[in-house]
Structure formats: structure tokens, C-alpha cells
C-alpha positions in Angstrom: 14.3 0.3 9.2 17.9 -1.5 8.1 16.6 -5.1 8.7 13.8 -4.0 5.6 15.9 -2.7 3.1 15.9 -4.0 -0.8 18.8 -5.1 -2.7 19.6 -2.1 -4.9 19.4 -3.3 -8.7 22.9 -2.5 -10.4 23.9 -2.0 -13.6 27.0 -2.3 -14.7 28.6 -1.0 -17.6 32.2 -2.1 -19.9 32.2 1.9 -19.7 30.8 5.6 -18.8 29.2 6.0 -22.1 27.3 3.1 -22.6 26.0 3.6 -18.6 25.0 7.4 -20.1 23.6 6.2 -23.4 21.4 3.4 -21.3 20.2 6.4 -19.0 19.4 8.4 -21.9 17.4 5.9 -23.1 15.2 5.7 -20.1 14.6 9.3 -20.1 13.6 9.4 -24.3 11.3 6.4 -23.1 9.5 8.2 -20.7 9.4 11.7 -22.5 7.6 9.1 -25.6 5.4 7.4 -23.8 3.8 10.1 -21.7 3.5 12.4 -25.0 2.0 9.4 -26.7 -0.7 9.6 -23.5 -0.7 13.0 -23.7 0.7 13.8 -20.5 3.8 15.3 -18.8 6.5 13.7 -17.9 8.0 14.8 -15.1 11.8 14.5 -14.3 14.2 15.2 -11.4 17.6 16.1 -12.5 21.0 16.3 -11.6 23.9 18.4 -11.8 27.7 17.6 -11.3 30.3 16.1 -13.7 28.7 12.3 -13.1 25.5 13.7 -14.9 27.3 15.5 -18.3 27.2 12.4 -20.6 23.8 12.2 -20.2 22.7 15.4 -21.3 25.2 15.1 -24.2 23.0 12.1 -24.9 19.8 13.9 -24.9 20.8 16.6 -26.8 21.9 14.5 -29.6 18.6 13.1 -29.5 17.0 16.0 -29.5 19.0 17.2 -32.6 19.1 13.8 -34.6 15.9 11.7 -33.6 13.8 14.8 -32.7 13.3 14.1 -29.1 11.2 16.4 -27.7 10.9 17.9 -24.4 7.7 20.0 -24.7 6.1 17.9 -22.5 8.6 17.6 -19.7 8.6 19.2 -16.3 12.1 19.5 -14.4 12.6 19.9 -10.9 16.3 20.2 -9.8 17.9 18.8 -6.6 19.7 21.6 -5.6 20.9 24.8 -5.6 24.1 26.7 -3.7 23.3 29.1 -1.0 23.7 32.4 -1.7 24.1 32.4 -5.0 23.1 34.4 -8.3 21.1 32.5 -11.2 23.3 34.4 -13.4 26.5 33.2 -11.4 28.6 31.1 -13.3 28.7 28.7 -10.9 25.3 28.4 -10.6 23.2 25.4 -11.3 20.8 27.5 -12.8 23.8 28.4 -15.3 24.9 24.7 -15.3 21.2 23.6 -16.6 21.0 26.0 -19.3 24.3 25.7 -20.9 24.5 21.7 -20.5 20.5 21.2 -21.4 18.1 23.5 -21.2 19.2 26.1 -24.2 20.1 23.3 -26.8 16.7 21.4 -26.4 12.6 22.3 -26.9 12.1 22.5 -22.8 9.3 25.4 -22.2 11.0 27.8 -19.8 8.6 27.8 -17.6 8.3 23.9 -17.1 12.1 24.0 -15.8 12.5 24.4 -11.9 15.3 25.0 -9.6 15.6 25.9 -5.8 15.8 29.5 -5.9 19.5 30.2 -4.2 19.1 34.0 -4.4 20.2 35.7 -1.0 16.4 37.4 -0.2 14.6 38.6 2.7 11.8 35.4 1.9 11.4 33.3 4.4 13.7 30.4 3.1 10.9 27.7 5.0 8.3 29.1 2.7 10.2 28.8 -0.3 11.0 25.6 0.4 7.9 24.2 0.8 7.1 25.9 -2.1 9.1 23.8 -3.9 7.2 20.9 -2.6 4.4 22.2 -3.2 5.1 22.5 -7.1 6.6 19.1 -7.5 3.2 17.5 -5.4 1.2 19.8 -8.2 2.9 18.3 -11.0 1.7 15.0 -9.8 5.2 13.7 -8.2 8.5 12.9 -10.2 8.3 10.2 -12.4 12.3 9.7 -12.6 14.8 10.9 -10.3 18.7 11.2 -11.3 21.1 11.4 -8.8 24.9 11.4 -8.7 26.5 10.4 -5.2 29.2 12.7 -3.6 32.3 10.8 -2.2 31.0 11.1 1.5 27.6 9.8 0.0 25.3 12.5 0.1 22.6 12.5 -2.8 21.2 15.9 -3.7 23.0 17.7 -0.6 21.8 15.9 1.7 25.1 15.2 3.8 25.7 13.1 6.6 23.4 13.1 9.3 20.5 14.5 6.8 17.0 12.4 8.1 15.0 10.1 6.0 12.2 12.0 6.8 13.9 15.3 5.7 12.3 17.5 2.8 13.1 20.4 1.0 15.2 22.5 3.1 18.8 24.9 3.5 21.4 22.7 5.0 25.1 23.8 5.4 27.8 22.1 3.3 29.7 19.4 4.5 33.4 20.5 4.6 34.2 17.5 1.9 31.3 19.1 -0.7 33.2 22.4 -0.3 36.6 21.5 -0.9 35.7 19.0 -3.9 33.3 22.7 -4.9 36.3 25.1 -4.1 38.2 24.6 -7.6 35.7 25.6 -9.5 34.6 28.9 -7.7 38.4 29.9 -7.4 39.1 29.1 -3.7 37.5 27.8 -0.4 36.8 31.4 0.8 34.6 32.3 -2.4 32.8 28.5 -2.5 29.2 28.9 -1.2 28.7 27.9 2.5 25.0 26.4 1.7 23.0 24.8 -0.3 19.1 24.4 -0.7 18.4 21.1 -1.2 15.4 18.6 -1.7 15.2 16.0 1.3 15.9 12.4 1.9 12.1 12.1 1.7 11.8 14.5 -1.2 14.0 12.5 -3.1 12.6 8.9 -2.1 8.8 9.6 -3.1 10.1 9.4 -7.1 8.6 6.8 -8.7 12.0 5.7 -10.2 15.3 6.8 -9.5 18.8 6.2 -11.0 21.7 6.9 -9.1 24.7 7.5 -12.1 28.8 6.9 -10.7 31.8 6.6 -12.6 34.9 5.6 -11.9 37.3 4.5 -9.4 36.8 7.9 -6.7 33.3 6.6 -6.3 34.5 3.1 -6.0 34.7 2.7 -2.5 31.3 5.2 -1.7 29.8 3.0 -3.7 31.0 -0.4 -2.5 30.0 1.0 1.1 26.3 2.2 0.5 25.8 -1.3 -1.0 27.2 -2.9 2.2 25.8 -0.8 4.5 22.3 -0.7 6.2 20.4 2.5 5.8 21.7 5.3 8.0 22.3 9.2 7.9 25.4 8.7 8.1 25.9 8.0 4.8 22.4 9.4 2.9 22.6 7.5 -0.2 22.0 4.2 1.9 18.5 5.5 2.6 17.5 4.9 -1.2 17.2 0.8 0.0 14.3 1.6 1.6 12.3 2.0 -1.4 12.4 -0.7 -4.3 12.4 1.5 -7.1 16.0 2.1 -7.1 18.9 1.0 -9.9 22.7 1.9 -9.8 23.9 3.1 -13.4 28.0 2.0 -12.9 31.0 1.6 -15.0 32.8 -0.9 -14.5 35.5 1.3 -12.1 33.1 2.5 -9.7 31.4 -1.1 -9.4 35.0 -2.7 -8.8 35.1 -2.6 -4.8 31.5 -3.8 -4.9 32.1 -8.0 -4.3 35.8 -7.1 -1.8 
């Protein structure tokens, strides 16, 4: 697979908030031109700090331009493992408080991985998941951060190309970057559900968002490097439908 990778199209911005503002734009795009065809649009989203300039974006739309979201499905990445919705540190708390409650979404067109500790089968629930995203026709655009030991989603190292929806245990780097914000290692989830490699590369466009010089050299080394679990994020030059949203910071190890 490495000798038939693409170039990965990268755009690089003077700083983060033109990169979010350009991203933005994309997503008002979409939402326009599918409601103008009367259809839904259906989005993959993020969470994460990369990803909060963006929503910030959107909700200003939605507030001064009248962007609507009526007619957009969401399906999230990822959620932590075992975890509450109501938790704070849930991304089922993130998406409501950074989107979802500030903008015209329908409740019931929003999706996340269901992180609740229950006596499901977790396999079932996962390919439920699938099964919802395939129903909605497939995600139209994929957003995706990159975590400094390049997993996208939670897909860490040594997570397959061919990997789909699924619970995967947290890389010790995710945890420790997590543990600040759920007060301590011992009270940071252990798990995540995630969607797969594959899950993730069947979008029909993605954007992968960094900012910064702690993503500098991540991002410098997927850019270099040919495809390979070891680092997941290189898997996205297997499919051509990819761009790199950058500041200037996090593109400036890219030509050492």
C-alpha cells in the first residue's frame, strides 16, 4: 500500500483563525448546497481543543447569517469508555455546550458512540453505529484533529486500515495529555469507542485541522512517512480526498 499513496493537499494558514474560518466555510457550503437539493448533509465531527474555533465559527453563522443546521446529520468519532453522557468530561457534554445547544441541529440527527458502561454487547453497538452512518448514505465531510502520537479518532498506534467502529484501550500518551482535564490519571477513562481507520477513510472528504508548534513535528512526520499503523493518521494518503487545514506553526517542520 505505501508505494500508492497521494500527496496530502495542505493548507496553510498566516494563523489558527483564518485555518478555522476557511473550515467553517466548507461546512456552511455543504449545509447550503444540500438544503438547496433538498437533502442532508451529513457531517463527521470532532472533538478536542484543535476543533473549538470552528464551532465558534459556525455558531456565529448560525446567529448572524442564519446558517441552518436542520438538515444536518452528525456522527461523532468517539466517545470515552466508561463514561456518563451527562459527565462533564464527556463528548456528549463537549458537543452540546460547544455546538449543539447554540445552533438549529434536530436532536435526533446528532450521534455519538454510546460510552455508557452497559451489559450490551459493545460489538453490536458498534456496528450499530455503522450501520447508521451507511443509512444516512455515508459522511459527506469528515473533521479530524491529530493526537501528538498521530492517532485520528482514537485510533492509536498499531490500529488497522481495515479497522471499523470498535472499543480500543487508550494509548498511555492520550491518557496523560486526557488526565488534566478529568483531575488525575487514576480518574481518566481507560477506553474509548472509536470509529475505525476504515470507518474514517470511506468519507467522501475529510479535513484534518492542527495548530501549532506541539503538532509540528506529528505533522511533519505523517507527511514524510508512508502509510503505516504505526502512526494512523498516515493511512489518510491512501485515499485522495484528503486536505491538511495548518497554521503556519504546525506546518513549520514540514520542508526540514
Amino acid at each position: 500500500m505505501s508505494s500508492n499513496h497521494s500527496e496530502i493537499n495542505v493548507l496553510e494558514f498566516e494563523n489558527q483563525s483564518l485555518g478555522d474560518r476557511h473550515i467553517a466555510t466548507e461546512i456552511a457550503d455543504l449545509l447550503k448546497q444540500k438544503q438547496a437539493e433538498g437533502k442532508m448533509a451529513v457531517l463527521g465531527l470532532a472533538t478536542g481543543s484543535s476543533v473549538l474555533g470552528v464551532y465558534k465559527e459556525l455558531i456565529r453563522m448560525h446567529k448572524e447569517e442564519g446558517l441552518s443546521f436542520k438538515n444536518a446529520i452528525t456522527f461523532n468519532l468517539d466517545e470515552y469508555y466508561p463514561i456518563s453522557k451527562d459527565h462533564k468530561q464527556s463528548y456528549h457534554t463537549y458537543m452540546s455546550e460547544k455546538l449543539f445547544s447554540h445552533v438549529d441541529i434536530l436532536p435526533e440527527n446528532a450521534h455519538l458512540p454510546d460510552g455508557t458502561k452497559t451489559d450490551k454487547n459493545k460489538e453490536v453497538l458498534c456496528k450499530e453505529y455503522e450501520d447508521k452512518i451507511a443509512q444516512a448514505g455515508g459522511i459527506d465531510l469528515q473533521l479530524l484533529g491529530i493526537g501528538r502520537n498521530g492517532h485520528i479518532g482514537f485510533n492509536e498506534p498499531g490500529s488497522s486500515i481495515e479497522s471499523e467502529t470498535r472499543l480500543i484501550e487508550l494509548d498511555s500518551v492520550t491518557r496523560n495529555d486526557a488526565a488534566p482535564a478529568f483531575g488525575g490519571l487514576e480518574n481518566t477513562p481507560t477506553h474509548a469507542i472509536t470509529m475505525g481507520v476504515a470507518s474514517i477513510l470511506r468519507a467522501k472528504k475529510i479535513i484534518l485541522m492542527a495548530w501549532s508548534t506541539n503538532k509540528a513535528s506529528i505533522i511533519s512526520k505523517v507527511i514524510k512517512s508512508d502509510p503505516t499503523s504505526d502512526i494512523p493518521a498516515t493511512f489518510l494518503k491512501t485515499v485522495a480526498n484528503v486536505t491538511f487545514v495548518l497554521d503556519k506553526e504546525a506546518a513549520s517542520e514540514i520542508g526540514k
